[in-house]
Each structure stands twice: as C-alpha cells, then as structure tokens.
C-alpha positions as CSV (number, residue, x, y, z in Angstrom):
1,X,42.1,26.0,4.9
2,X,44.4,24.1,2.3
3,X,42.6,23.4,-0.9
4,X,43.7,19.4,0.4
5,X,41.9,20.0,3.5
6,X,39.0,21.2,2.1
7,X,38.7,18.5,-0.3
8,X,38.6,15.8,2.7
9,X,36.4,17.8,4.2
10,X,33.9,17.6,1.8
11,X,34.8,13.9,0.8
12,X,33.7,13.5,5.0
13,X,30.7,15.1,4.6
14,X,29.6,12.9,1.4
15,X,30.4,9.8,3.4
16,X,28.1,11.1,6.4
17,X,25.3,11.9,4.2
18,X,25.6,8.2,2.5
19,X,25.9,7.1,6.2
20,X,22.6,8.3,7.2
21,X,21.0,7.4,4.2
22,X,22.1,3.9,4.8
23,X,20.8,3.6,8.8
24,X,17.6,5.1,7.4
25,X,17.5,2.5,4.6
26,X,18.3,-0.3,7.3
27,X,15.6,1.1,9.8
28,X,13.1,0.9,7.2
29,X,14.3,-2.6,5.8
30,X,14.2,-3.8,9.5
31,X,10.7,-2.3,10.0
32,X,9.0,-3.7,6.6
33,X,10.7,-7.6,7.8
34,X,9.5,-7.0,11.0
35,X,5.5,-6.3,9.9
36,X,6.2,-9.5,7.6
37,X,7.1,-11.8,10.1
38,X,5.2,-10.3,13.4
39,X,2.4,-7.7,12.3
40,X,1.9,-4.2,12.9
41,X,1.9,-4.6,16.5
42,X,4.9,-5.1,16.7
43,X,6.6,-2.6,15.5
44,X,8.0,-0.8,18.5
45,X,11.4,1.6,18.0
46,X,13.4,-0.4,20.2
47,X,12.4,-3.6,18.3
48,X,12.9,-2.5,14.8
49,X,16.8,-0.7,16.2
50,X,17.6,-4.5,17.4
51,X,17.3,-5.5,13.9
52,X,18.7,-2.9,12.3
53,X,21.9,-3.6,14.3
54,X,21.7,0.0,15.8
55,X,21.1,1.4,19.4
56,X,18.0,1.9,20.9
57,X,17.9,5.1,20.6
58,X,19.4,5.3,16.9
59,X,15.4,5.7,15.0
60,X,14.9,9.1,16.8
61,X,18.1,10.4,15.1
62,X,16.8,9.4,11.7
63,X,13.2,9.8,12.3
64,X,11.8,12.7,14.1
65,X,8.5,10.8,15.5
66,X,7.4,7.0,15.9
67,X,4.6,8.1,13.0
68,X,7.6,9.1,10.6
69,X,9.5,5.8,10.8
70,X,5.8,3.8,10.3
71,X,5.1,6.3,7.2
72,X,8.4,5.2,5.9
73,X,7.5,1.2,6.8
74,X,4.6,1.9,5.1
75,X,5.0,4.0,2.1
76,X,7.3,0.4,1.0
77,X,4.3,-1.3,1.6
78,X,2.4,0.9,-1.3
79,X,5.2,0.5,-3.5
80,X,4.8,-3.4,-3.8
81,X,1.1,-3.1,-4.3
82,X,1.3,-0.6,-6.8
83,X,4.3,-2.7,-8.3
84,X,2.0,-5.9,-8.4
85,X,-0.9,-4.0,-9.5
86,X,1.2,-2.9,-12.8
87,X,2.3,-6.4,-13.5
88,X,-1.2,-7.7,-13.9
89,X,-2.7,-4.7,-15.1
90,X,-0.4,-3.6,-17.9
91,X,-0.9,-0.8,-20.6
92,X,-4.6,0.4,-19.3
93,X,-7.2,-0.8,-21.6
94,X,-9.3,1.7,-23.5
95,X,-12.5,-0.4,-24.5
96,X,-15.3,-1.3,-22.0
97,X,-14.6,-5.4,-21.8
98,X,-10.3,-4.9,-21.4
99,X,-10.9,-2.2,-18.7
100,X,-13.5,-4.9,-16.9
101,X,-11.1,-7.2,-16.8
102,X,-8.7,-5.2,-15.4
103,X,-10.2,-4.2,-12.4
104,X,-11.1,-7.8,-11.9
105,X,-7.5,-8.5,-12.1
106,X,-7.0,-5.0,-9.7
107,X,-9.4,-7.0,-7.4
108,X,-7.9,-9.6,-7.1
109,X,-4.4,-8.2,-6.5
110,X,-5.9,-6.2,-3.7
111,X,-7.2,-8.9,-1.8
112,X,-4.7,-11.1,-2.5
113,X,-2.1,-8.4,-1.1
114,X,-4.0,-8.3,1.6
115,X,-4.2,-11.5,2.7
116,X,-0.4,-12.4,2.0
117,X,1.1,-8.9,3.5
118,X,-1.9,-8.9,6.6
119,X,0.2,-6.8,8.7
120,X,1.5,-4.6,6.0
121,X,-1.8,-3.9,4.9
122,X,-2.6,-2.6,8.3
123,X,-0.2,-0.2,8.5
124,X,-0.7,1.3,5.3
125,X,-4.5,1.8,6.3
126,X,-4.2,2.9,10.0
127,X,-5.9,5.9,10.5
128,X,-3.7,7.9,12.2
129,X,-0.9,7.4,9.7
130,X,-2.6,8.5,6.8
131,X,-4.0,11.5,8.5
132,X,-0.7,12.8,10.1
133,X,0.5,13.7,6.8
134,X,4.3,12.2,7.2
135,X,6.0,11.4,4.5
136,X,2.9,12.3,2.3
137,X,1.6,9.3,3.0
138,X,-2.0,9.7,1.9
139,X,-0.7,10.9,-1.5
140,X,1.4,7.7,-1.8
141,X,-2.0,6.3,-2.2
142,X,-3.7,8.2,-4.7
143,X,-2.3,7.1,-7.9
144,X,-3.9,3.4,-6.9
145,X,-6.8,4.9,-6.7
146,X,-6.5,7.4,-9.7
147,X,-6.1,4.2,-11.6
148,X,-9.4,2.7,-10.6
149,X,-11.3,5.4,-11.4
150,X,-9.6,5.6,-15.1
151,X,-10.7,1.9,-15.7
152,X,-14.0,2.2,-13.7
153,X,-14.9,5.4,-16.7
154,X,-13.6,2.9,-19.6
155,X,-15.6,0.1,-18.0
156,X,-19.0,2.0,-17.9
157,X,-18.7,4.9,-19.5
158,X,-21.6,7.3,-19.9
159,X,-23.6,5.6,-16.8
160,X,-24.7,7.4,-13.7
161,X,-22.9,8.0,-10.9
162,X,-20.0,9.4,-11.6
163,X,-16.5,7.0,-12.0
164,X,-14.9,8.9,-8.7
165,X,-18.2,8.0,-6.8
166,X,-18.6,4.1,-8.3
167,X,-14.5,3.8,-7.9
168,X,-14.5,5.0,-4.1
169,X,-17.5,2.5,-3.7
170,X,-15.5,-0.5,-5.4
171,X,-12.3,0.5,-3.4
172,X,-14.4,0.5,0.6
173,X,-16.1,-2.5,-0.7
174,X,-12.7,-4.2,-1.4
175,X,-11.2,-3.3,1.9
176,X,-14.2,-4.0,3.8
177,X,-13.6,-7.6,2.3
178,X,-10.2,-7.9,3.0
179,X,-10.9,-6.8,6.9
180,X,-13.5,-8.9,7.2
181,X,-12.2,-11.9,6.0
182,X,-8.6,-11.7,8.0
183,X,-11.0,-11.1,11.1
184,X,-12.9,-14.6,10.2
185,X,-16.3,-13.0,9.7
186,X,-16.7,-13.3,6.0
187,X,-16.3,-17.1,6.7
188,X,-18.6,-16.9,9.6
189,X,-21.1,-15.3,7.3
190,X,-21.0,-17.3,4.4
191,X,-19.9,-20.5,5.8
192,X,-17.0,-21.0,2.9
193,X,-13.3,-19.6,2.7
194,X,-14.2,-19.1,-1.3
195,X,-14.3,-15.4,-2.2
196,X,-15.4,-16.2,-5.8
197,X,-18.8,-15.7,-6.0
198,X,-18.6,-12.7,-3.4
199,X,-16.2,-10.9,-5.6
200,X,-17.9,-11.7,-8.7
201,X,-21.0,-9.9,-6.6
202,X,-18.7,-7.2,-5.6
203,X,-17.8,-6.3,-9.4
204,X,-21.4,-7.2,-10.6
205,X,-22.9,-4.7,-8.0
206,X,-20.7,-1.7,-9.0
207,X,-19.8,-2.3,-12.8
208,X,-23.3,-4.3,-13.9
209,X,-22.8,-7.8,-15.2
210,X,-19.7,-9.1,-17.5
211,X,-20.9,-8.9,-20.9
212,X,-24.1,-7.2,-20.4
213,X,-26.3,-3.9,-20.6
214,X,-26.2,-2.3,-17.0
C-alpha cells in the first residue's frame, strides 16, 4: 500500500467514525423531541428513525437494544435537570439557613422539571431502564442525589437520622408528588392545583421548620 493510499484510507475511516457519531447524535435528538412533543409512549424505533431521516431499521445499527437507544434519550434528560439544578443552586452553601434554601430551590426545580418535561421525566424513572444498567444509567443519576444529601447534612447537621436516610426520604417524597400530581390525584386530594403549602410540608416534615430548632 502507497503511503497516499494509506493516508485516504485512514482519512475514510475518520469520516465513518464522525458518520456514526452523527446518526447516533440524530437518533438521540429525534428521540428527546419526540418524548417532548408525544411522551414516552411514543417512542417506538421506527418512529424515532422517521425523524431522524434514517431507515427503519438504521437504530439497531447504532444501538444494540430498544433499552440502549431509551438510556441514551434519557441520560439527555438528566443532563438538563442537573443543568437547571446548578443554575439555581450555585456554589453549595456551607451554613445551615443557605443550604435550606437550596434544597427549596432543588425542590422546586424538581417538580417543576417534572411537570414541564412530563414524558421526559418518565423515561428517566422507568424501572426497567434504570435497572438494565445501559449506558450506566442509574449512575447518571447519582450525583443529583449526591448533592441532596451534601445540603440535607449542612441543613441539619448533627440531627438523627442520618443525611443519606432524610435525603432518600426528601427525594421519594418529591417524586411521589410529581407522579401524583401529573396523574390528577394530588388535585383530587386537596382540592387546589397550589403545591405551596404541600411543599412547604414536604421540607418542614424532613428538614424541621425554616428558622427554627428541630
């Protein structure tokens, strides 16, 4: 092989690679504007190729399993929470009061997220996404959670149970709201679409009250 041809050989193989890297990149575009507009039920292979502008059959080139290509969907869908959780959160307070207020403002963005990116937010919780391992999804997650813990320790620190323990509880307690209010039965319950006073519970319940000795 002439030194010539072996240079356009590997100038081939570069533009493959960026190839691929692109159609995954459009897969993955196509699948987080297709949660957007449709939900997570929607987000069949052949559906999310027709928007790509690729064939039918083009996501099982680029993604081994249906799971893989969802992990990837997904995995953009942590990114933006985590990106809108650092915009309001900010260099992590070390005192008591600055760390309370930042998980109110952690709160907020969770639900918020939730109720703006519904489908989204599905995906990135379905069960059997996070449990396949793909993509190492479940670890995507962590460092949102890492971070609650840190400001749950500086919010109370020194108080029974354990900041893991009161963090995990503040997290499920935050979901819970979010899946009960897209399904309507937070409304049902308490008869108003104002989450206020139920996150202000929420916070009270697992941090003790604003200001005050717990």
């Amino acid at each position: 092989m002439t030194e010539e041809t072996h240079t356009g050989t590997q100038a081939g193989a570069g533009a493959g690679a960026e190839s691929e890297a692109g159609v995954r990149g459009r897969l993955v575009e196509a699948g987080v504007e297709l949660v957007h507009a449709e939900g997570a039920q929607a987000l069949s292979l052949r559906e999310i190729a027709r928007r790509a502008g690729v064939s039918h059959g083009a996501p099982r080139r680029y993604f081994p399993t249906h799971l893989d290509l969802l992990s990837a969907i997904a995995r953009e869908g942590f990114a933006e929470l985590a990106d809108r959780v650092a915009a309001v959160v900010g260099e992590e307070a070390r005192e008591p009061a600055g760390a309370r207020a930042q998980l109110d403002a952690l709160a907020r963005v969770h639900l918020d997220f939730a109720e703006t990116r519904r489908g989204m937010y599905e995906l990135m919780f379905r069960h059997d996404l996070l449990e396949s391992g793909r993509l190492g999804l479940r670890e995507t997650s962590l460092p949102l959670f890492d971070l609650l813990g840190r400001l749950v320790a500086r919010a109370r620190p020194g108080v029974d149970p354990e900041p893991t323990v009161v963090a995990a509880a503040l997290w499920a307690n935050l979901h819970g709201i979010a899946q009960l209010r897209a399904w309507g039965s937070l409304r049902l319950a308490t008869r108003t679409d104002d989450i206020e006073p139920l996150l202000r519970a929420v916070l009270d319940a697992h941090l003790g009250p604003a200001g005050g000795a717990r």
